[in-house]
ZAKOL-187402 format. One record per residue (C-alpha): residue in three letters; y, x, z. Coordinates in pm, whole numbers, padded with zeros to 5 digits, always signed. Last residue first. Example, Ala and Ser with C-alpha at 12.3 -4.5 7.8 and 13.67 -1.06 7.14 Angstrom:
<vexkols>
SER-00106+01367+00714/ALA-00450+01230+00780/
</vexkols>
This chain:
<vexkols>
UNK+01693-01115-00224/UNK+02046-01329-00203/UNK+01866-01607+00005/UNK+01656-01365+00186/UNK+01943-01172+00320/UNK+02046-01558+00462/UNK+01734-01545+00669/UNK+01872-01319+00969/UNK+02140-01593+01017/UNK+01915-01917+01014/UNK+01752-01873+01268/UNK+02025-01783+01520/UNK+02178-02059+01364/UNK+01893-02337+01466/UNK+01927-02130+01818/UNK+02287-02240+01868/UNK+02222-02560+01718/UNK+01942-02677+01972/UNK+02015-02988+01913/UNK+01654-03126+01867/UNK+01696-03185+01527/UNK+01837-02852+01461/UNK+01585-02717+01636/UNK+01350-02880+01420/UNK+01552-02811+01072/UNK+01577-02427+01214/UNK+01212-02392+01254/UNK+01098-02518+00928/UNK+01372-02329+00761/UNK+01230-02014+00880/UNK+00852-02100+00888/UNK+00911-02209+00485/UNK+01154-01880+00456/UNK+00838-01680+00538/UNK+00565-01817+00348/UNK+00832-01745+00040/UNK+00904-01400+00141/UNK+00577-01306+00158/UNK+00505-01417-00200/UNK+00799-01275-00320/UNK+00686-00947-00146/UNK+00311-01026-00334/UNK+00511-01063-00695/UNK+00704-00783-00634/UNK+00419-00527-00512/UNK+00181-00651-00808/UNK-00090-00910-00823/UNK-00382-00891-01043/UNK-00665-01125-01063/UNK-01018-00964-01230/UNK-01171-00700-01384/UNK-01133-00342-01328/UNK-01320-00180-01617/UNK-01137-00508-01860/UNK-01118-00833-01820/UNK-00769-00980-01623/UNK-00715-01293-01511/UNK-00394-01435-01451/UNK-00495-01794-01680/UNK-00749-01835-01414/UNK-00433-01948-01199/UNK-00386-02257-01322/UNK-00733-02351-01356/UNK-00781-02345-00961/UNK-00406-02333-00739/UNK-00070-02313-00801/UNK+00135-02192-00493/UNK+00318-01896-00681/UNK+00473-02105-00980/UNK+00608-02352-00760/UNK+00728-02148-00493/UNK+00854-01924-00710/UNK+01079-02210-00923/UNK+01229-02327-00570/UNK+01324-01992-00406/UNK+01662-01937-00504/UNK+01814-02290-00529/UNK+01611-02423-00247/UNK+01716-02149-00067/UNK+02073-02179-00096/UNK+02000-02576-00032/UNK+01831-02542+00289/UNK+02094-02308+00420/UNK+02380-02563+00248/UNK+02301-02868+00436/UNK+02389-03142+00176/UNK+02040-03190+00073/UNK+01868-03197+00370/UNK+01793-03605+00417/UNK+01782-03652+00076/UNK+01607-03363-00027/UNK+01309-03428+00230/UNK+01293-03792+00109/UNK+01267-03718-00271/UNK+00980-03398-00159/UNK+00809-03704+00024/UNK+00792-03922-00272/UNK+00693-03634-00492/UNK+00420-03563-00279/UNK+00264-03927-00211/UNK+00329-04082+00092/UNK+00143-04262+00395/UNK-00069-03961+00389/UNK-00400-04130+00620/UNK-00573-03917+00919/UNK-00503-04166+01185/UNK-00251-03949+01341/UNK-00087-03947+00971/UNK-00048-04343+00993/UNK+00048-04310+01328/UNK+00332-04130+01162/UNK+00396-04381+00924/UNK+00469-04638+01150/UNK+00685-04391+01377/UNK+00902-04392+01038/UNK+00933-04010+00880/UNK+01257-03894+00805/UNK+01388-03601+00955/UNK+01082-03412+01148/UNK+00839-03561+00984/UNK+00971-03480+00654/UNK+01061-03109+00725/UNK+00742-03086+00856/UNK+00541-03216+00581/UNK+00704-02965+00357/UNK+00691-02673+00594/UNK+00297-02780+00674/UNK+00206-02772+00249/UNK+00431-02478+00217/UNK+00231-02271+00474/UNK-00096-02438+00353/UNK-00003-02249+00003/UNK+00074-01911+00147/UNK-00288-01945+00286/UNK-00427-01928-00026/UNK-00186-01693-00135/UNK-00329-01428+00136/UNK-00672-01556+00015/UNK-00536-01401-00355/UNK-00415-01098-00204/UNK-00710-01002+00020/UNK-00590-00575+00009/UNK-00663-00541+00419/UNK-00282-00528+00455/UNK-00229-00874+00291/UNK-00479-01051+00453/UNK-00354-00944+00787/UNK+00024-01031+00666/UNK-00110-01375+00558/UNK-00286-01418+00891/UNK+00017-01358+01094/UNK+00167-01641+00859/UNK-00100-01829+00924/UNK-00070-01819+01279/UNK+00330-01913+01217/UNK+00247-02191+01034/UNK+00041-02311+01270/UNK+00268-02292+01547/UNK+00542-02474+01352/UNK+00295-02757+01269/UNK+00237-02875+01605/UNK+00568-02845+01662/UNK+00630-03071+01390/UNK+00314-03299+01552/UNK+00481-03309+01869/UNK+00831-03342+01826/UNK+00777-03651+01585/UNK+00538-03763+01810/UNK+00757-03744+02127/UNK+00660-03546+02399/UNK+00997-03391+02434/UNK+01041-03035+02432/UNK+01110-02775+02632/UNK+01285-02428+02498/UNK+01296-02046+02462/UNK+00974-02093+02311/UNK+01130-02175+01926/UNK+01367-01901+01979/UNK+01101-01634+02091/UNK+00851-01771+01782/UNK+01160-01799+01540/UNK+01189-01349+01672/UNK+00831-01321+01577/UNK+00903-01500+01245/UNK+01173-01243+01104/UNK+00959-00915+01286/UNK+00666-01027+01088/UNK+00882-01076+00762/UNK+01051-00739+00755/UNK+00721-00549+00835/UNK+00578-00689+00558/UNK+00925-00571+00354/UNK+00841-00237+00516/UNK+00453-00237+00395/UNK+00611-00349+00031/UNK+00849-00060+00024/UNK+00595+00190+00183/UNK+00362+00112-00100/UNK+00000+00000+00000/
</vexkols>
């Protein structure tokens, strides 16, 4: 591994270690809402431990695996945590998605787009996180045949990758303490994050 891309590792590890300090600094309700985004703040950051494992021990694709359940959690935390009804979180206690994907992507952007942090990421990260959380016949099209056959990932594309599962545990964390108003912590969040915007 490149000493650029085991720094930038190093980056994001440090980044959500110091959201896990803010996010413990404080009680919570025992709310559902609070509960299950909580919930899903913890394992988000788990994964993203794992990711960083993966990573190091040269599993890039499971790393993206993973990177994919990261975005999956931020975006049902985000709408949980600012839009969901208390009917259709039972619904998700129950095991049921009350809403499709693109209906919960609509809600998510209307209740966060006119906070500038989530949209300066949005508009930076958005086509990556598409293109890098694709999963089965997409991604046979990145195959490779030749003496070293197989998927191939290089330092930019895995740091982007990083990046991404990072931000999601980033803005994740901020929208919940936000909605808890913890605002002095949501910022705290959000400051070291803003390098990533212009990254």
């Amino acid at each position: 591994m490149k000493l650029e891309l085991s720094r930038h590792l190093d980056k994001a590890r440090d980044t959500v270690a110091e959201v896990d300090r803010l996010i413990s600094l404080h009680r919570y309700p025992g709310d559902m809402r609070t509960v299950m985004v909580r919930g899903l703040l913890a394992t988000v950051m788990e994964h993203h431990r794992s990711i960083l494992q993966l990573l190091r021990s040269g599993a890039i694709e499971s790393s993206y695996a993973l990177a994919r359940d990261v975005v999956t959690a931020m975006r049902n935390g985000l709408w949980i945590n600012s839009t969901a009804s208390e009917e259709q979180m039972r619904q998700i206690e129950a095991g049921d998605a009350p809403l499709s994907i693109p209906e919960v992507i609509k809600a998510i952007e209307a209740a966060y787009g006119k906070d500038s942090f989530f949209e300066s990421l949005k508009n930076r990260w958005a086509s990556q996180l598409i293109k890098y959380t694709r999963s089965g016949i997409l991604r046979v099209g990145r195959w490779h045949l030749d003496e070293g056959s197989g998927l191939r990932s290089d330092d930019n594309e895995i740091q982007e990758v990083v990046t991404i599962s990072t931000l999601c545990v980033v803005i994740l964390a901020a929208k919940f303490l936000d909605g808890q108003k913890e605002s002095v912590d949501c910022k705290k969040i959000e400051a070291p994050a803003a390098a990533y915007a212009s990254s």
